[in-house]
C-alpha positions in Angstrom: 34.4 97.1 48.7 36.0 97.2 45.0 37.7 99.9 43.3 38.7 100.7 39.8 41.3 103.5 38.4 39.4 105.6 35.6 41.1 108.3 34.3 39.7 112.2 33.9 38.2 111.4 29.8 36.2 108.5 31.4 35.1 110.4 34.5 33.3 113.0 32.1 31.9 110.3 30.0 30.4 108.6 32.6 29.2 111.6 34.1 27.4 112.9 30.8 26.0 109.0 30.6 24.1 109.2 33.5 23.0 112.7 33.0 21.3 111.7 29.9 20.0 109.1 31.7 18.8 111.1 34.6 17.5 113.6 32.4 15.3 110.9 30.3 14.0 109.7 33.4 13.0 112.9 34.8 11.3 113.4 31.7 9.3 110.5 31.6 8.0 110.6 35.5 6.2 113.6 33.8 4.1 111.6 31.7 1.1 111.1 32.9 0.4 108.4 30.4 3.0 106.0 32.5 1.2 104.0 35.2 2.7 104.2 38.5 3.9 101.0 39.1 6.4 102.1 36.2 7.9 105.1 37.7 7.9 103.5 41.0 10.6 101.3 39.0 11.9 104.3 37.2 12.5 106.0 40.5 14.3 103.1 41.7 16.8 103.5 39.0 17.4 107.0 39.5 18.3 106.7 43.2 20.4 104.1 41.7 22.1 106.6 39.2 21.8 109.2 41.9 24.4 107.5 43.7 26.7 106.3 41.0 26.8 110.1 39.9 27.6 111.6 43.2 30.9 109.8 42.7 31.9 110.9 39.6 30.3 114.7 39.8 31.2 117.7 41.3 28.5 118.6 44.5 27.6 121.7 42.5 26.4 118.9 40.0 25.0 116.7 42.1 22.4 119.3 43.6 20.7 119.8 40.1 19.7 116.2 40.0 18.8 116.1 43.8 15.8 114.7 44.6 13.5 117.4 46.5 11.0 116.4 49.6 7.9 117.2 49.6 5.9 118.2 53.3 4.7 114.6 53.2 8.4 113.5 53.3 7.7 111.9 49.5 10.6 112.8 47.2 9.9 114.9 44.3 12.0 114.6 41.3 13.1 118.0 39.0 
């Protein structure tokens, strides 16, 4: 496990960061224009930002960019 000391400035910019990033993402699996091998990949990286984010962000945060399942048990994204 490794650690590292960030203080409450860098917490916030790192949360906005992967908002954005979140957000674009979300955006783009909208698209239908985008093959699906390509959001498979961009899914990927939001689970990956997902979990970075749920350290830095308050729960009441973290359930706007939670992915939803659908009856199928597939995850829907916002």
């Amino acid at each position: 496990m490794r650690a590292f000391l960030i203080n409450e400035k860098e917490v916030c910019e790192m949360e906005y960061l992967i908002k954005r990033e979140m957000d674009e993402i979300l955006f783009d699996l909208s698209d239908e224009r985008i093959e699906n091998v390509v959001k498979r990949s961009m899914r990927e990286r939001y689970k990956i930002l997902f979990s970075l984010f749920r350290i830095v962000a308050l729960p009441s945060e973290c359930m706007r960019y939670m992915p939803v399942a659908d009856k199928r048990g597939r995850k829907k994204y916002n």
